[in-house]
C-alpha positions in Angstrom: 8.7 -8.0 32.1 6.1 -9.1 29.5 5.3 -13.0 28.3 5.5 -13.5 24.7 5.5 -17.0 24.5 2.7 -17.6 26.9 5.0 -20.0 29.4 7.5 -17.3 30.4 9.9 -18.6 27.8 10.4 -15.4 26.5 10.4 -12.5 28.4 10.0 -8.6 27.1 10.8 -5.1 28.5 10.6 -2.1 26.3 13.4 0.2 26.6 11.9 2.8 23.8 9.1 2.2 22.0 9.2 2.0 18.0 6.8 3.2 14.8 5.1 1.7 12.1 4.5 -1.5 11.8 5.6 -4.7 13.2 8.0 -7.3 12.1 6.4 -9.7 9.0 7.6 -13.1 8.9 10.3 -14.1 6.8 11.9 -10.3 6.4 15.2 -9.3 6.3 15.8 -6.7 9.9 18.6 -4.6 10.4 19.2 -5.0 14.1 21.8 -4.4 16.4 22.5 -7.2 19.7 24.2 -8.1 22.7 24.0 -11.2 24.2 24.9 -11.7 28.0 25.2 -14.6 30.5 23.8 -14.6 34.5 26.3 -12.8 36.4 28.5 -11.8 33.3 29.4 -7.5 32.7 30.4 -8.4 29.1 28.7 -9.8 26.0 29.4 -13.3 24.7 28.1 -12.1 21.7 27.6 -8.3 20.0 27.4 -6.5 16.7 26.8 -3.3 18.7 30.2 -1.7 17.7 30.0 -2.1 13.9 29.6 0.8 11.9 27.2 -1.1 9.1 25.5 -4.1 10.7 24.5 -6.9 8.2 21.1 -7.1 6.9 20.1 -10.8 8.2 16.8 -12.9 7.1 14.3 -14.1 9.8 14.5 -17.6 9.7 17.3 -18.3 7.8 20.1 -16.0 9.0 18.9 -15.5 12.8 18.6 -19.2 14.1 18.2 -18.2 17.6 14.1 -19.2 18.4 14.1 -16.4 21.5 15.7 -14.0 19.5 13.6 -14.2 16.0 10.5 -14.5 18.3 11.4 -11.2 20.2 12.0 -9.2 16.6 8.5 -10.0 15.5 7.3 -8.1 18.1 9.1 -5.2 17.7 8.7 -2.0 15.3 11.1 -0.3 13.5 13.1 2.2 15.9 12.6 -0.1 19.0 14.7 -1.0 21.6 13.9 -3.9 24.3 15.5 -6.4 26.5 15.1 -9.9 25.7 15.3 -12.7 29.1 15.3 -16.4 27.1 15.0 -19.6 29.0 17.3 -22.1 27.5 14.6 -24.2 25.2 14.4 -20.9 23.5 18.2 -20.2 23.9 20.9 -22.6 23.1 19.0 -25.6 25.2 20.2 -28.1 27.4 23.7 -29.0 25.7 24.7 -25.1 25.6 27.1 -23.9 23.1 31.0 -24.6 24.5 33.3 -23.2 25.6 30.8 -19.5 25.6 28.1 -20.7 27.0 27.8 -23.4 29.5 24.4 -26.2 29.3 20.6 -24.8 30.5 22.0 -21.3 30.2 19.0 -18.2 30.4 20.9 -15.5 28.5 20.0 -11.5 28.5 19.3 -9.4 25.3 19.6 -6.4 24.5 18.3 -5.4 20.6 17.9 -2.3 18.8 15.7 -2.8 15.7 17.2 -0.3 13.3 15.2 -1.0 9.8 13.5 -4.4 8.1 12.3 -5.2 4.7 9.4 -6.9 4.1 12.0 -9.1 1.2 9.4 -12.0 1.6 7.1 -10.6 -1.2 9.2 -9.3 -2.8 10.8 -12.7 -3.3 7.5 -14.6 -3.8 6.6 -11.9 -6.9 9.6 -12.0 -8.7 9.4 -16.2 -8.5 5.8 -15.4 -10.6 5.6 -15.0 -15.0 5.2 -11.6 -16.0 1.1 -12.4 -17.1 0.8 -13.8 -13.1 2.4 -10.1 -12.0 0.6 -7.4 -13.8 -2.4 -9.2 -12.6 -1.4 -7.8 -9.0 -2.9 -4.6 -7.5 -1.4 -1.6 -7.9 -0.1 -0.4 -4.6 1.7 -4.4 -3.8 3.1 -3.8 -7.1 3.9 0.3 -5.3 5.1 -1.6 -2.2 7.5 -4.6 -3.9 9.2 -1.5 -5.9 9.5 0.4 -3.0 10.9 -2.2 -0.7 13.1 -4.0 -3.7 14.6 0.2 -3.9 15.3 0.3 -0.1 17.0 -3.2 -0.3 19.4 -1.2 -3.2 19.9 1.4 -0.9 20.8 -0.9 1.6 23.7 -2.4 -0.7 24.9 1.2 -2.0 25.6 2.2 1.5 27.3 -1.1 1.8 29.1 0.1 -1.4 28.3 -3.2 -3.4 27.2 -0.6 -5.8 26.6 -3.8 -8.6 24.0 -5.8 -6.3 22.6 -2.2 -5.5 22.1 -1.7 -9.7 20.5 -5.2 -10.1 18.0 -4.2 -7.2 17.1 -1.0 -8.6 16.9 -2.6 -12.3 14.7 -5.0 -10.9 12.3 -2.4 -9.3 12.7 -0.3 -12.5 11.3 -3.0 -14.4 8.5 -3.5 -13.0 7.3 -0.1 -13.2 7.7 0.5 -16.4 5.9 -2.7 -17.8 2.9 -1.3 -15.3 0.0 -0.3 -17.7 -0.9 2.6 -16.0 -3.8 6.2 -16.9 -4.9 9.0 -14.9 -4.0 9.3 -10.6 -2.1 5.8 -11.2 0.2 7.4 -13.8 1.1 10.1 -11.0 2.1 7.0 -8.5 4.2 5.4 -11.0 6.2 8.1 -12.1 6.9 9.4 -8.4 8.3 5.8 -8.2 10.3 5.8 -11.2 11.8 9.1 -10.2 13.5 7.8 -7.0 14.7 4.2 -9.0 16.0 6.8 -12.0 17.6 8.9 -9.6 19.5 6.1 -7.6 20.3 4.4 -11.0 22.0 7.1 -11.8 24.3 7.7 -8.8 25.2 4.0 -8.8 26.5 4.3 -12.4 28.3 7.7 -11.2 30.1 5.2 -8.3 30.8 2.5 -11.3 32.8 5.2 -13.3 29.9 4.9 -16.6 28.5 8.3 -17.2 27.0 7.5 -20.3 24.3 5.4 -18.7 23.7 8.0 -15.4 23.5 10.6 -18.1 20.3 8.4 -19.5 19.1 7.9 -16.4 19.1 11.2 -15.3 18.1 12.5 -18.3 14.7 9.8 -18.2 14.8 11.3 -14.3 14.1 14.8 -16.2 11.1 13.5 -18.7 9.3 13.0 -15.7 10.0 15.9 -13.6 12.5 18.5 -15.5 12.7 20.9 -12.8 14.2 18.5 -10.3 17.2 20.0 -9.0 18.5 16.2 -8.1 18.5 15.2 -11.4 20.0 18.2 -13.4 22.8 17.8 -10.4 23.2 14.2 -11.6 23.0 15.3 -15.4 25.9 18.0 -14.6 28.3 15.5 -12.9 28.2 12.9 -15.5 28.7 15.2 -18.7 31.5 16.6 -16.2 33.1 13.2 -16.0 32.6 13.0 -20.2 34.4 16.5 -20.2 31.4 17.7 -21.7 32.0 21.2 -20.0 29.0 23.4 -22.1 26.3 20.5 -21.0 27.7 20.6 -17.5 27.2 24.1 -16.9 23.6 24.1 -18.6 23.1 21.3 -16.3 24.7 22.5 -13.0 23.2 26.5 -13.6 19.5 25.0 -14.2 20.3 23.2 -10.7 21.5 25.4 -8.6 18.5 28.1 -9.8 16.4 25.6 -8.0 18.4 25.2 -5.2 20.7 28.3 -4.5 22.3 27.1 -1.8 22.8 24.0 -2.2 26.9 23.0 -1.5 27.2 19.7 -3.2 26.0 21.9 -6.6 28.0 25.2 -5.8 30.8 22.9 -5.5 30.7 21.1 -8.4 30.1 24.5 -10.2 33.8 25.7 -8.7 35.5 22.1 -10.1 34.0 22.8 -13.5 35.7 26.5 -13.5 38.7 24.7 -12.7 38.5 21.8 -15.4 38.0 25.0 -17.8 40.4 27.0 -16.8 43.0 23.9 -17.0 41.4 23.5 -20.4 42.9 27.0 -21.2 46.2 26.6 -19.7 47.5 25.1 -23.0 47.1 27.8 -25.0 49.0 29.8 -22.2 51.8 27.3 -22.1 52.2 27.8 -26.2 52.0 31.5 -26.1 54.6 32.0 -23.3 56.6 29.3 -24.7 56.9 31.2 -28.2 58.2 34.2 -26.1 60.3 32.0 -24.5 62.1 30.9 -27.6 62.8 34.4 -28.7 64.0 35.0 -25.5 66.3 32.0 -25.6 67.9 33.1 -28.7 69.0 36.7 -27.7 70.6 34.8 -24.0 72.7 32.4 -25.9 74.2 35.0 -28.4 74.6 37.1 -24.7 75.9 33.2 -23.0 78.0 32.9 -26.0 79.5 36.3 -26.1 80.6 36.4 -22.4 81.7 32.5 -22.8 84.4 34.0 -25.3 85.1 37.1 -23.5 86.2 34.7 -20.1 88.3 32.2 -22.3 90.1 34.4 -23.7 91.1 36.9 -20.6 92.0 33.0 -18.9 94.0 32.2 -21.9 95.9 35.6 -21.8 96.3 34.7 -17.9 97.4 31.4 -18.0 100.0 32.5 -20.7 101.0 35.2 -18.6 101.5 33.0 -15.1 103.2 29.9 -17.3 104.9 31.7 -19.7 108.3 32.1 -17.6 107.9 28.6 -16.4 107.6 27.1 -19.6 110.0 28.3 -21.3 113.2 26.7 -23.0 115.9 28.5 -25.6 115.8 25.4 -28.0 112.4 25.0 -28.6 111.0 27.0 -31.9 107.7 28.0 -30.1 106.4 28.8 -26.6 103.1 26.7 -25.9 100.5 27.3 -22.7 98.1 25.3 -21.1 94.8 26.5 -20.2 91.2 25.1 -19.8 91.0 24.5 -23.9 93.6 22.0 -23.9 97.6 22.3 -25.2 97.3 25.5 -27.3 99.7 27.7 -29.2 100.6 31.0 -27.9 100.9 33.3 -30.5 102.4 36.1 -28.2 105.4 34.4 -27.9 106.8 32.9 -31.3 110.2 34.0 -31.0 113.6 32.8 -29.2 113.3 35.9 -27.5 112.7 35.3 -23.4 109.3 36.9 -22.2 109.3 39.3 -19.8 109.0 38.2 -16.5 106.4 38.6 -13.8 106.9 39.5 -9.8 104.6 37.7 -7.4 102.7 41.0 -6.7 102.1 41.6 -10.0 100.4 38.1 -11.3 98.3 38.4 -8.1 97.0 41.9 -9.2 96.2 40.4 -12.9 94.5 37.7 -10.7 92.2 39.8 -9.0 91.6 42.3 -11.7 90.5 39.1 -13.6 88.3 37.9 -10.3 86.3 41.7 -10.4 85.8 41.3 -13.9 83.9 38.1 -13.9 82.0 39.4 -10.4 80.8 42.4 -13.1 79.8 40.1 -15.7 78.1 37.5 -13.3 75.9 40.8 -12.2 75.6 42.2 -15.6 74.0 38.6 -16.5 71.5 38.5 -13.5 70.4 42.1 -14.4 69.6 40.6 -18.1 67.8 37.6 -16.8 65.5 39.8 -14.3 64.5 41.8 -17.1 64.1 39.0 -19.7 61.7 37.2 -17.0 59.9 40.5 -16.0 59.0 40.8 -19.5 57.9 37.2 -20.4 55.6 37.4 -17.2 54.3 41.0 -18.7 53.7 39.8 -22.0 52.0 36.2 -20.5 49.6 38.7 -18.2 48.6 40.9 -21.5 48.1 37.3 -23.8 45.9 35.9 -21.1 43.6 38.9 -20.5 43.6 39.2 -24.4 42.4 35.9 -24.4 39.9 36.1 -21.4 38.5 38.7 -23.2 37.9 37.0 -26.7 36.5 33.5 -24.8 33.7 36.2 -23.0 
């Protein structure tokens, strides 16, 4: 293993080899750890298993002297095993009940990303006189690095700190005084900031200000497909559909194959076509009411029809049962409530009915209603084959005037 230190207090072995550049002081690293003690097959201590590891600041957030030590050695992409001897570790008095007093501990560390933050923080704490004085590619690089620190938080989905972070790069571009091959740099820059400024007031639900953004993304460059996709989603969301097409077609002409754009293209159809479904609703509805009308007379008709064949029934079965040679009048009951029977107004006896034949009258009534109850269906089928007929011709009819 390699000496860092110089008196084998920290010890190095690469396990893959990174790119770019090393470590600065003071950055914030994106790192992923294990910790292990002598003779121990599990870590003490590991962020290994997260899905989003915390971005941590060397000096401040990472105490351990071995471990910040090791990370400034190490490029982005690198992986290495760490031996520290406990002055760099966690010294003579240890760290109960984990780890036990002069423990050497084992780590393993994958350096995933860093940002250089430390500039960045030491330009924004100068006046705005003391920061256009700066160069122009450190003024390139704090933009850049205050960006990737925004991209950092969106994919953290702390899409507000991710807005102030791109403002804050955003700002600083545009106050840059700028003419000729400078202008070029400047505007590549303010593309990326406009474009992520946009998305992260898409995620905040406030499509008027992605709309500017994207539209400011377009005054630089007005043939990027990224920004017409971003100019399409958020006059989508404003229900802006006309826009949103222009938008969404100029994109996808750039990028034909493209699924997050053919997709969208497919959910504007759709809020379109739900657009139209009112008109449908009112048109089939008006052939509904006339519909309505003729089935109640029809309800209405066979509603009479039955009460009166039960009333004639009912006076028929009751008739004989009910009746008495002092009273004036012969009264029935049926489903309507006490009723008169105007069949039977005199003193004179009915005639009277034999079993079989009030169980005939009973089934002749049964085979009546089965007829009407099939005689109804047959009028409902047709009245909904023609509603759906005439809803079919009103739509194509209207497909047809909308083209």
């Amino acid at each position: 293993m390699q000496d860092i230190t110089g008196d084998r207090g920290v010890l190095k072995e690469v396990i893959r080899a990174g790119a770019g550049e090393i470590v600065p002081q003071d950055a914030s690293v994106l790192v992923k750890y294990s910790g292990y003690l002598e003779y121990m097959d599990k870590p003490f201590d590991t962020n290994w298993y997260r899905r989003n590891p915390r971005l941590m600041k060397l000096g401040e957030e990472i105490t351990l002297q071995g471990m910040e030590v090791g990370l400034l050695t190490m490029k982005k992409g690198e992986s290495a095993r760490f031996l520290f001897t406990p002055s760099y570790a966690y010294g003579a008095l240890g760290c109960p009940p984990l780890i036990p007093p002069n423990a050497t501990v084992l780590f393993e560390m994958e350096l995933l990303d860093f940002l250089d933050s430390a500039e960045c923080d030491k330009f924004f704490v100068l006046t705005t006189e003391q920061q256009d004085t700066f160069p122009l590619q450190q003024v390139l690089k704090v933009a850049n690095t205050e960006r990737e620190f925004g991209n950092y938080l969106f994919r953290q989905k702390r899409f507000m700190d991710a807005r102030e972070r791109y403002k804050r790069a955003s700002s600083i571009l545009c106050r840059r005084p700028s003419s000729g091959d400078e202008q070029c740099q400047i505007d590549a820059a303010k593309l990326l900031v406009f474009l992520n400024l946009s998305f992260t007031y898409l995620k905040l639900e406030r499509p008027v200000r992605a709309l500017t953004y994207g539209e400011k993304a377009l005054e630089i460059d007005e043939r990027n497909a990224k920004a017409l996709f971003r100019c399409g989603q958020a006059c989508l969301s404003l229900t802006e559909y006309e826009k949103a097409r222009d938008f969404l077609v100029r994109a996808q002409k750039e990028q034909p194959f493209n699924h997050d754009i053919n997709n969208e293209l497919k959910k504007l159809a759709r809020c379109e076509l739900s657009k139209i479904k009112p008109i449908r609703y009112k048109i089939s509805l008006n052939h509904r009411e006339l519909t309505r009308c003729s089935r109640v007379q029809v309800e209405f008709s066979c509603y009479r029809d039955y009460m009166d064949k039960e009333k004639e029934m009912c006076c028929r079965m009751f008739a004989p049962l009910s009746f008495s040679p002092v009273e004036p009048e012969i009264k029935c009951f049926c489903r309507c409530g006490l009723q008169e029977n105007p069949l039977h107004t005199s003193r004179a006896p009915p005639p009277r009915w034999s079993k079989k034949n009030m169980f005939r009258e009973v089934l002749q009534y049964a085979d009546a209603e089965k007829r009407e109850r099939r005689e109804w269906r047959e009028i409902e089928r047709r009245g909904s084959k023609g509603n759906q007929d005439f809803v079919k011709d009103a739509t194509e009819r209207m497909i047809k005037v909308m083209e």
